[in-house]
N, C-alpha and C positions, 0 to 999 in steps of 0.2 A: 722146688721144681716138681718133686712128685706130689706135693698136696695139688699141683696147677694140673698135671696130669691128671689125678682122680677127679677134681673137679671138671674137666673137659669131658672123662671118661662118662662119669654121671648124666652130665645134660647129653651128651650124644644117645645113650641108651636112653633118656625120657624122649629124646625126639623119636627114636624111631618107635618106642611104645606108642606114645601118642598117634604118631602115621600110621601102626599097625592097628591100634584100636579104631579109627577113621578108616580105615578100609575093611575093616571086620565089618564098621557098623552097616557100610554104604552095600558090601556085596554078601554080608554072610546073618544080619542080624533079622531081614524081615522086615523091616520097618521100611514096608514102601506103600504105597496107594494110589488109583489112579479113579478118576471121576466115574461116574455113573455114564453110557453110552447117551449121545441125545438122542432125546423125543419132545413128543408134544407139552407144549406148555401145559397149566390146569387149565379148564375152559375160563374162557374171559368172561366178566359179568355179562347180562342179558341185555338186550338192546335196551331195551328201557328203561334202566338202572342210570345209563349212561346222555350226556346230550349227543355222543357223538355216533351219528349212524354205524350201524354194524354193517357189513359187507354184504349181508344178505337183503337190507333191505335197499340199499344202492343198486344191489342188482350185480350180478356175476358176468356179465358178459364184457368185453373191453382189455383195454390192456392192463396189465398189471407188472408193477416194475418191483425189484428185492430191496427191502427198507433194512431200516436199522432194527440192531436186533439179533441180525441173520450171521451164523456161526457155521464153519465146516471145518474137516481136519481130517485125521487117520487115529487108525491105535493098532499098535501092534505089539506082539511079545518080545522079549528079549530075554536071553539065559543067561546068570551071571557066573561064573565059575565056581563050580562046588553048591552051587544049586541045583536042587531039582523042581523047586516050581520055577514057573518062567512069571517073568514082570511084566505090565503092560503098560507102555511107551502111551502115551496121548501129549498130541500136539492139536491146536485148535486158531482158526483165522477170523476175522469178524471183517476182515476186506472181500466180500463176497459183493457182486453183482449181476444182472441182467434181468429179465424176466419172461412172461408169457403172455400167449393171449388167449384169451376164454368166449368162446361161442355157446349157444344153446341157451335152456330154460330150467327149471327146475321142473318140467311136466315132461319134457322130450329126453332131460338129460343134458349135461356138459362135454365139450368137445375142447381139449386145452392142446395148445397147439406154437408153434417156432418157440421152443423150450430152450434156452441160453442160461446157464449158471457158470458164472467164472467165479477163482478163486485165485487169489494174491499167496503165492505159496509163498514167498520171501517172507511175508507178515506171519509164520508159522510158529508157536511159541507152546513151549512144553508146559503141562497144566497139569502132567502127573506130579508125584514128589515119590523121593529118597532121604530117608533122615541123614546127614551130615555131605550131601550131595548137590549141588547146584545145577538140577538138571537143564536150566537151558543151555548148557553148555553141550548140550545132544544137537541143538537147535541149526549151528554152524556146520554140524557133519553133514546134517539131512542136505543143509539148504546147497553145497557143496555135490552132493549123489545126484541132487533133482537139476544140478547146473541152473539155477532159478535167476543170474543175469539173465542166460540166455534162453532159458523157457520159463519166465517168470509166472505164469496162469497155469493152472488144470480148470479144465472145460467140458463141461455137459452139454450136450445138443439132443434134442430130439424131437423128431417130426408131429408127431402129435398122439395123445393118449385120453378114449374115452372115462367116463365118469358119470352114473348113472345118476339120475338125482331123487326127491332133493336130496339136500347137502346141509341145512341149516340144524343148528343141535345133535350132529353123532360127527362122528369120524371113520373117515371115509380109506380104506386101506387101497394101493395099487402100485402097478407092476410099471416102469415106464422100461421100454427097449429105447436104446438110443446110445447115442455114443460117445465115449471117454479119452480126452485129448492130455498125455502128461508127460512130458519132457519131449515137445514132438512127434506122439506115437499117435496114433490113435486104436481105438478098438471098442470092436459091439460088446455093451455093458446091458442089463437088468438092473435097473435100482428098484430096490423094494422099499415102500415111503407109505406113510400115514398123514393126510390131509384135514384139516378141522377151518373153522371162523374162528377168529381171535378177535373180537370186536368190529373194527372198519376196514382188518387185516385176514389176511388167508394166511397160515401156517402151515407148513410141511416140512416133516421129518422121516431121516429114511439111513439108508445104508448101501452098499455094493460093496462086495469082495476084490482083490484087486491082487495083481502076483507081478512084482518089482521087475522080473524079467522081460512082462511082457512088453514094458513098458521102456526097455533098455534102460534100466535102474539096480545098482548093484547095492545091496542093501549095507547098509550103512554099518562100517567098523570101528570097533574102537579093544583096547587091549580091556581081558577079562570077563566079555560079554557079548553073545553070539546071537544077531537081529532075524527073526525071523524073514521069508521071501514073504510072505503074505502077508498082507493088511487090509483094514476097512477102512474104508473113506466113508465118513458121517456127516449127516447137515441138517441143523433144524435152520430152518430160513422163511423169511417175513417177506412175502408181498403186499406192497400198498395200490391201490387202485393210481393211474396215471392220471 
């Protein structure tokens, strides 16, 4: 009877060593990472490299719709207890749509204009890591805070934003005002973005700051680890000519 006692005794105390080493490692050891912020692709080869026309010799005016490719999401910090640096949370979506339309010349300048970017927040999936950690398990809280049955999109709208040109061979940096729709809220936003040619495609990447409250969003909890109210919303995204 008591060797059966010792022997229970034993493996209870490896389980909870074990549990306690898996929670050292996941909140106390550092061993976390999270991607690089998006930006611009590398430039795409030279039109002529290629058979298939580049966007600038097509010509920039017309519609343009967001192709494959096209990625957006948030990062934000989180403290884990008995830390002092904070971690950065990244979730990222590739169910991105809508697009723009493009007036003007390369001599007069570009005029981009009825500016639509929605974003499939349900499809929001964690791309940081945690060594001994399964961070999409974050994934269900967020998608739960944003209520994403019922407000399943965040949305970008803006009336229209000049663009001096040309455009062909550099990257073109700018400011769009316009406005940001996320859990039924809405509100005037600045996204600050970096525009280039990606071959027969326009690229743009950018960022906007964003505060959970504003948005009637209470930042997401869980035991052991305290989410920051502020995040960035990121997005490098691909439009293809229509």
């Amino acid at each position: 009877m008591r060797g059966r006692l010792l022997v229970a005794a034993v493996g209870t105390a490896a389980v909870i060593a074990l549990a306690g080493g898996g929670a050292y490692v996941y909140f106390f050891s550092g061993l976390r990472s999270s991607p690089n912020a998006l930006g611009l692709s590398s430039p795409s080869p030279a039109a002529g490299a290629s058979e298939t026309p580049s966007a600038s010799s097509m010509g920039l005016a017309g519609e343009w719709k967001v192709t494959t490719g096209s990625i957006a999401g948030y990062r934000v910090k989180e403290l884990f207890v008995g830390e002092s640096a904070k971690h950065e949370a990244v979730a990222r979506s590739s169910s991105v749509s809508g697009g723009v339309t493009v007036s003007g010349d390369a001599p007069s300048g570009y005029r981009v204009s009825t500016i639509t970017i929605s974003v499939n927040l349900g499809d929001l999936h964690s791309v940081d890591s945690v060594v001994g950690r399964n961070v999409t398990q974050r994934d269900g809280i967020v998608g739960r805070q944003l209520d994403v049955l019922q407000f399943p999109n965040a949305t970008f709208t803006a009336s229209e934003v000049s663009i001096p040109g040309p455009v062909a061979g550099q990257q073109v940096s700018v400011t769009i005002p316009g406005k940001l729709t996320i859990h039924g809220v809405t509100k005037d936003v600045n996204v600050t973005a970096t525009a280039q040619l990606s071959g027969d495609k326009v690229e743009i990447a950018g960022s906007v700051p964003a505060t959970m409250a504003d948005f009637g969003v209470s930042p997401p909890f869980a035991p052991f680890v305290t989410v920051d109210s502020t995040i960035t919303i990121e997005f490098d995204i691909f439009l293809a000519k229509a």
